[in-house]
ZADREN-212639 format. One record per residue (C-alpha): residue in three letters; chain; x, y, z. Coordinates in nm, 2 decimals, padded with zeros to 4 digits. Last residue first. Example, Ala and Ser with C-alpha at 12.3 -4.5 7.8 and 13.67 -1.06 7.14 Angstrom:
2
ser | A | 01.37 | -00.11 | 00.71
ala | A | 01.23 | -00.45 | 00.78
***
This chain:
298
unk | A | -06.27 | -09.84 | 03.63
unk | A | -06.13 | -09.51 | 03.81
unk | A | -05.81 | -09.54 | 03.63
unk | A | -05.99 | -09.54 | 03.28
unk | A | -06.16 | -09.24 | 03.32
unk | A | -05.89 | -09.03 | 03.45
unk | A | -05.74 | -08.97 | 03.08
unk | A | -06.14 | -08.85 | 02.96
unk | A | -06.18 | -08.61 | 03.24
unk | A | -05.84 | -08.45 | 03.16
unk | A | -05.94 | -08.43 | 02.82
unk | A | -06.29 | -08.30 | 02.86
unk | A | -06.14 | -08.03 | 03.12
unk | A | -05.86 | -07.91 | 02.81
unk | A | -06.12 | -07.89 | 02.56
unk | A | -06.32 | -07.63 | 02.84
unk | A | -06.04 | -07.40 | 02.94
unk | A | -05.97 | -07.37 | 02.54
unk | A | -06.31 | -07.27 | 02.49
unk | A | -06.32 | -07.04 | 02.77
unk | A | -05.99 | -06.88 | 02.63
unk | A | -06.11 | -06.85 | 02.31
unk | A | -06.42 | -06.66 | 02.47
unk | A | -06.22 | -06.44 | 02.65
unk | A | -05.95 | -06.36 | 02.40
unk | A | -06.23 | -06.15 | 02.14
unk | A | -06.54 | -06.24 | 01.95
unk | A | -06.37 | -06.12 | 01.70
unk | A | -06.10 | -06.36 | 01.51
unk | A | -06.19 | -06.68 | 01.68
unk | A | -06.59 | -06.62 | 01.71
unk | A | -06.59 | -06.57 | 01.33
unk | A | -06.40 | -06.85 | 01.29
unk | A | -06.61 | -07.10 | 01.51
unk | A | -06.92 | -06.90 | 01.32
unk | A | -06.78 | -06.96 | 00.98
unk | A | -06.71 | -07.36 | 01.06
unk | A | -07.09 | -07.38 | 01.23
unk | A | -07.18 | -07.26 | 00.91
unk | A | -06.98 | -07.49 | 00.67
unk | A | -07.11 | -07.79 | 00.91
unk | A | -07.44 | -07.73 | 00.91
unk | A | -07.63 | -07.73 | 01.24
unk | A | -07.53 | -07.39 | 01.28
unk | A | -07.80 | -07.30 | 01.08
unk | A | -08.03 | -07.06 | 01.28
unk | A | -07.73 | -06.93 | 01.44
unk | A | -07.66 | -06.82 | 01.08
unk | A | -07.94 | -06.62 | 00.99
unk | A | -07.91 | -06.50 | 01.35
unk | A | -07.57 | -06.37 | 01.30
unk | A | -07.64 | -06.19 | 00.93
unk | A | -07.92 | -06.00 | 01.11
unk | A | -07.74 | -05.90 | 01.44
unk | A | -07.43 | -05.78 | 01.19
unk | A | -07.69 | -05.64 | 00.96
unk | A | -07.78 | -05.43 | 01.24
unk | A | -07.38 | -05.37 | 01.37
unk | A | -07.37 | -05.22 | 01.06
unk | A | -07.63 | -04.98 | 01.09
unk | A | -07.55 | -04.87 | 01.43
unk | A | -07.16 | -04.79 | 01.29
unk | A | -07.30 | -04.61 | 01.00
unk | A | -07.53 | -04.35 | 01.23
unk | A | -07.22 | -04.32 | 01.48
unk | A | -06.98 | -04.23 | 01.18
unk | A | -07.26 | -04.05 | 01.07
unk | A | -07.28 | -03.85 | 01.35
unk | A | -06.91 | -03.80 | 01.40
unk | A | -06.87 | -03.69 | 01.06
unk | A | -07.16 | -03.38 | 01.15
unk | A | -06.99 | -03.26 | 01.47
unk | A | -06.66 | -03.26 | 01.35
unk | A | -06.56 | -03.12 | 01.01
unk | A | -06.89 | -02.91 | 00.93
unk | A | -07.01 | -02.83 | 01.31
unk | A | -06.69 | -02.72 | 01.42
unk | A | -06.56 | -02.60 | 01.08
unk | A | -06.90 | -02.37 | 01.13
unk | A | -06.91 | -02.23 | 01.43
unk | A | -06.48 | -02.12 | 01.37
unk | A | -06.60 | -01.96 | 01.06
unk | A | -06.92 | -01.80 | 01.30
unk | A | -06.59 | -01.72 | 01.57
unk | A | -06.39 | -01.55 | 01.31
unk | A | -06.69 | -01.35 | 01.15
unk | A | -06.77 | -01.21 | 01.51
unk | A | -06.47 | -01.16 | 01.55
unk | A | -06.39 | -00.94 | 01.25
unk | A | -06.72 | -00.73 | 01.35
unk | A | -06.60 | -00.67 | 01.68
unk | A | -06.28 | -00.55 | 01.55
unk | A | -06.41 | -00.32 | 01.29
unk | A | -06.69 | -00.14 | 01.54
unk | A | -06.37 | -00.05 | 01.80
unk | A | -06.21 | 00.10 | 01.47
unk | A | -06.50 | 00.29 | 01.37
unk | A | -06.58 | 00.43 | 01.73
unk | A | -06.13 | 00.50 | 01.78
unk | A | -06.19 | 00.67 | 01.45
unk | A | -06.48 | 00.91 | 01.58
unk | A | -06.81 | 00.82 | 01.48
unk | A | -07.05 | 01.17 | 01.42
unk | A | -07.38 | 01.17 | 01.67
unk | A | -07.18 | 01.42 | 01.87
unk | A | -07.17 | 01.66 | 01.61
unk | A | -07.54 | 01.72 | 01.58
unk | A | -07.77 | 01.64 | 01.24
unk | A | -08.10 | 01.77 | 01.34
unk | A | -08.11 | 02.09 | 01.14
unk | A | -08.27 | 01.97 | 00.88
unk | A | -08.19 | 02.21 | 00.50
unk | A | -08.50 | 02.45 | 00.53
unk | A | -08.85 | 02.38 | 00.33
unk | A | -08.99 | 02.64 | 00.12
unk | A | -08.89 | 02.50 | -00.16
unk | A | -08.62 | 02.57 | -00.48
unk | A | -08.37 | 02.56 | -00.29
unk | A | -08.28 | 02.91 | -00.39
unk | A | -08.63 | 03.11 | -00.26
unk | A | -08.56 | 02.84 | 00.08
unk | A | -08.17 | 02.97 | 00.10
unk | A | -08.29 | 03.40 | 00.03
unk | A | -08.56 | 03.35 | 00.35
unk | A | -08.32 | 03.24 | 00.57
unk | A | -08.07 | 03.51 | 00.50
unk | A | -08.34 | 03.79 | 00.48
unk | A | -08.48 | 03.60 | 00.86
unk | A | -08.13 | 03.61 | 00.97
unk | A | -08.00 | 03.95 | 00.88
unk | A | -08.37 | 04.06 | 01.06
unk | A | -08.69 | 04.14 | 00.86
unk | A | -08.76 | 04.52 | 00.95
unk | A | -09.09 | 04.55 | 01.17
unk | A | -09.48 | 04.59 | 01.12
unk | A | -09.65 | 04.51 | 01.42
unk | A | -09.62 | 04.90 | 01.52
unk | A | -09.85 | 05.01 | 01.26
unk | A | -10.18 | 04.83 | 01.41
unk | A | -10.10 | 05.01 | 01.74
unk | A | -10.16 | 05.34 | 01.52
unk | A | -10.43 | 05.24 | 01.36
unk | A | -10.60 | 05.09 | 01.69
unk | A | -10.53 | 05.43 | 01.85
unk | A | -10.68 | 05.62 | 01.54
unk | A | -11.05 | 05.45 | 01.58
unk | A | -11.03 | 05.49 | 01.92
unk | A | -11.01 | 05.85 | 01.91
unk | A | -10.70 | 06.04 | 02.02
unk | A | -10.68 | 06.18 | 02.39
unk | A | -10.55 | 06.51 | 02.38
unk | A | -10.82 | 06.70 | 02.51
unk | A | -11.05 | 06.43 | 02.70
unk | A | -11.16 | 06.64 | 02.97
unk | A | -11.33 | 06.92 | 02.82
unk | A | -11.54 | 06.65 | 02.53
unk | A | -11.74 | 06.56 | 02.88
unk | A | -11.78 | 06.18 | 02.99
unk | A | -11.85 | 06.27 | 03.34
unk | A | -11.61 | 06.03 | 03.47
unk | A | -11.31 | 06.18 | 03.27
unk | A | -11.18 | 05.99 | 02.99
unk | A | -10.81 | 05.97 | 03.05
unk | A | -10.83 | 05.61 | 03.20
unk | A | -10.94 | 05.48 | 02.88
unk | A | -10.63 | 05.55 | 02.65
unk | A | -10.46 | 05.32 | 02.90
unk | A | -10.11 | 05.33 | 02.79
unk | A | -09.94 | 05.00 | 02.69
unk | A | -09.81 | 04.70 | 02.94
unk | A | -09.46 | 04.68 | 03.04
unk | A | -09.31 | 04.41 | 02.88
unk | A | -09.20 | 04.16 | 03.09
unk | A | -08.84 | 04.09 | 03.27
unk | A | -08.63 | 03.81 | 03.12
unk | A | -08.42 | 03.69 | 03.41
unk | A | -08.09 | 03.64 | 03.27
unk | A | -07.99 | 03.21 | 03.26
unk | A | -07.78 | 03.05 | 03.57
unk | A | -07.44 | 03.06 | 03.51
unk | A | -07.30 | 02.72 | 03.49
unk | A | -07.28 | 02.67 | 03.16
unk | A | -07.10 | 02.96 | 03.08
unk | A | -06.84 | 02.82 | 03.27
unk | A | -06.85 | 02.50 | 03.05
unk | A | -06.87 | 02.69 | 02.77
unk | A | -06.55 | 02.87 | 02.90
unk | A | -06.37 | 02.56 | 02.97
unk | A | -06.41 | 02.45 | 02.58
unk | A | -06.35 | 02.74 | 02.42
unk | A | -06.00 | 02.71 | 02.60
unk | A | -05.93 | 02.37 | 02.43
unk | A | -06.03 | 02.46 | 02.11
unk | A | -05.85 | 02.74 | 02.05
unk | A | -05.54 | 02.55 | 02.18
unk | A | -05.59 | 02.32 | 01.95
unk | A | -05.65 | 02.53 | 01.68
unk | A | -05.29 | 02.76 | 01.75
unk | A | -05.17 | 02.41 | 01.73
unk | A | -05.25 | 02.39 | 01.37
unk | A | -05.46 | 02.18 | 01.14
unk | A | -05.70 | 01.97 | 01.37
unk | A | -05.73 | 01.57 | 01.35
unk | A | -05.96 | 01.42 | 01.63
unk | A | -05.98 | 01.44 | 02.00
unk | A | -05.98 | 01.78 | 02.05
unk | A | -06.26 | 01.87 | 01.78
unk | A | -06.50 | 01.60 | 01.89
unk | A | -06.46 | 01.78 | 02.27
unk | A | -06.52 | 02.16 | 02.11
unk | A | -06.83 | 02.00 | 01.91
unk | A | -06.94 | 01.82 | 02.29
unk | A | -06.91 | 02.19 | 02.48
unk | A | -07.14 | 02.31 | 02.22
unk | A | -07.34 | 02.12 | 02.21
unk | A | -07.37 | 02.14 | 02.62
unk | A | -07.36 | 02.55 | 02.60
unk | A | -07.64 | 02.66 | 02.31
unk | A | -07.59 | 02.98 | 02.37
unk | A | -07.59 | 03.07 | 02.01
unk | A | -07.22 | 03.20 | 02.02
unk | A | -07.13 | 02.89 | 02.18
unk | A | -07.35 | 02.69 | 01.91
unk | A | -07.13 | 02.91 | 01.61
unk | A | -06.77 | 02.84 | 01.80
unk | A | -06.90 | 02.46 | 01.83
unk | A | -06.94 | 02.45 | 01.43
unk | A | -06.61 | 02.63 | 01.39
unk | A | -06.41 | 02.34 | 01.65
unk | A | -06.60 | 02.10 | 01.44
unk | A | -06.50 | 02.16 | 01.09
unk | A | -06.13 | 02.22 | 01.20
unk | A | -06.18 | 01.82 | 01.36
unk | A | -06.18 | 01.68 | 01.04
unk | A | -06.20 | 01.31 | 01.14
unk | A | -06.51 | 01.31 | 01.06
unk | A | -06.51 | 01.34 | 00.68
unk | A | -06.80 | 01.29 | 00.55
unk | A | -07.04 | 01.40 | 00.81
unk | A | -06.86 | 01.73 | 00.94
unk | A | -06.84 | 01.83 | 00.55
unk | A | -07.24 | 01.81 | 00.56
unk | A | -07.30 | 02.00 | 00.84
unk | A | -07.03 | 02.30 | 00.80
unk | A | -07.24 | 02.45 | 00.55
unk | A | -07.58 | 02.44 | 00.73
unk | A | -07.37 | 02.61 | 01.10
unk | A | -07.18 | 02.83 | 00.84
unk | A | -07.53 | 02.98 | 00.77
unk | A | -07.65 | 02.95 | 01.13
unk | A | -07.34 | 03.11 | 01.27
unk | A | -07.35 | 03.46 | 00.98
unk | A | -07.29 | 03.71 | 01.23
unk | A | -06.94 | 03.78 | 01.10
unk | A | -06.63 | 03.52 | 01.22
unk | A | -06.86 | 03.25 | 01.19
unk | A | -06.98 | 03.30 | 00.87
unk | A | -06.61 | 03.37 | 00.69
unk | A | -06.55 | 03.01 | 00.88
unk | A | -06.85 | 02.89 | 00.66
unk | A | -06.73 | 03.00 | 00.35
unk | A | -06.37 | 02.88 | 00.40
unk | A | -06.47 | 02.52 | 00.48
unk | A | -06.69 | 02.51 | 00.18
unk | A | -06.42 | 02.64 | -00.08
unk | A | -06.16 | 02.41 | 00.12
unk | A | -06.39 | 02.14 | 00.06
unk | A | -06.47 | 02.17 | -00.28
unk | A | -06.11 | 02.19 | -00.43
unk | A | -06.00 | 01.92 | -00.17
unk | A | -06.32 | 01.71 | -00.29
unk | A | -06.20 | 01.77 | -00.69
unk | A | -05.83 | 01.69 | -00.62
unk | A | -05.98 | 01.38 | -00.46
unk | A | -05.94 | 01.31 | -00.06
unk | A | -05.81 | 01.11 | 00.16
unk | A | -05.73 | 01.34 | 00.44
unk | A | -05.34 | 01.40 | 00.59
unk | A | -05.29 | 01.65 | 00.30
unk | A | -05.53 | 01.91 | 00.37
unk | A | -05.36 | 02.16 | 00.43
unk | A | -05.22 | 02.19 | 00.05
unk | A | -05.53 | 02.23 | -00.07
unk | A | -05.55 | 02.58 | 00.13
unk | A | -05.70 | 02.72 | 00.46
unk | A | -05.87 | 03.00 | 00.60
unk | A | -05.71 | 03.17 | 00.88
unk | A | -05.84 | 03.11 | 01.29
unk | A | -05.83 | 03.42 | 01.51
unk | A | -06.13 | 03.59 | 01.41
unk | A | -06.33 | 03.22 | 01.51
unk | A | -06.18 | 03.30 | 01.87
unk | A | -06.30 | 03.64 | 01.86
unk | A | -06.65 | 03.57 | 01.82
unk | A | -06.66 | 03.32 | 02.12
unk | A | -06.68 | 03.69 | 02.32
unk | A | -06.81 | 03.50 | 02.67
unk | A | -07.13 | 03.51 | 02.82
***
């Protein structure tokens, strides 16, 4: 395993004035640089879990603070905890960090978790097991042969002792954030770099929802300025040409009168169309040739 340690030793806190390029109050830059300095004073001791629950919440409101997650990956590195790691350092690269000398921090963190990956884990060897008080009695169960062996009772004591160990920096740190939350319950710890959008994530989201709005606006002037006038053009246009049929066959049933045959002939004229005056015309001019070669023949 690598010394991550030194890497966090070689980044210096920050100021307002570095963070210039984020949209941010004069009461968030206050907070935020008091945060971010916190947590990197973590990481550089043996503090990773404590600037792993401060650095949380600043990673999800402002993700394109990439500082944040280069510290955050430092901590997982220095936990073991390789492929987070390796995915913090990657976040970290591709958004906004504050100096080069971070960059290039980032980018050489990043190949050793991946060699770090690739070791296979130390084979953790068991505990040897405890004296046998038993196989110092002799066989013939005489007080002679068991000089220096302590009675039961006092073995069991004594074992009973060695449960009892010093709380750990962790455990005291662990146990001072729940007395201060005010419960017993810890701050989740399921909230993971990777699941953060990057910009490029938020912009690709932003396009595809503008078109989807574009093509339902397009949807609807489709619908409302083409689809639904031709229908009732086509709707008024059948009803017409019903009263049409009715008003025809009204008058068809009294063509015999003279002012209704006249409307029909005019009718037929004007819209009936060229065949039909034609065929009319076709048949005055027959009768009047058949009527001039009547006379001849008699």
């Amino acid at each position: 395993m690598y010394d991550y340690q030194k890497y966090a030793l070689m980044m210096s806190p920050i100021e307002e004035k570095d963070l210039i390029l984020f949209d941010m109050s004069a009461e968030d830059k206050t907070y935020a640089v008091k945060q971010y300095n916190r947590a990197l004073l973590n990481a550089k001791k043996d503090g990773t879990d404590v600037a792993q629950i401060i650095l949380k919440p600043l990673i999800s409101k402002y993700p394109t603070w990439g500082d944040c997650a280069l510290i955050y990956g430092l901590c997982l590195a220095r936990e073991e905890e390789y492929k987070r790691a390796e995915d913090a350092f990657n976040y970290a690269v591709n958004n906004t960090l504050g100096s080069e000398q971070n960059l290039a921090i980032a980018q050489e963190a990043m190949r050793l978790v991946r060699e770090d990956a690739k070791k296979p884990a130390p084979k953790v060897e068991a505990p040897r097991p405890g004296r046998n008080w038993t196989s110092l009695a002799a066989s013939d169960g005489k007080a002679t042969n068991r000089v220096g062996m302590q009675a039961p009772i006092l073995v069991k004591a004594t074992n009973r002792t060695n449960d009892f160990q010093m709380a750990s920096d962790r455990e005291r740190r662990d146990i001072m954030m729940r007395s201060s939350s005010g419960g017993d319950e810890m701050a989740s710890d399921d909230i993971n770099v990777e699941s953060v959008r990057t910009p490029a994530d938020n912009l690709r989201m932003t396009v595809r929802i503008i078109a989807g709005v574009i093509a339902l606006i397009l949807v609807f002037v489709l619908v409302y300025f083409g689809i639904i006038p031709l229908v009732t053009r086509l709707k008024t246009a059948k009803d017409n040409q019903q009263r049409l049929d009715y008003l025809m066959d009204k008058l068809e049933e009294n063509k015999d009168d003279p002012e209704v045959a006249s409307i029909i002939s005019d009718y037929a004229e004007n819209y009936d169309g060229g065949s039909k005056k034609t065929e009319k015309d076709n048949k005055d001019s027959d009768t009047t040739v058949a009527s001039e070669e009547l006379p001849a023949e008699t």
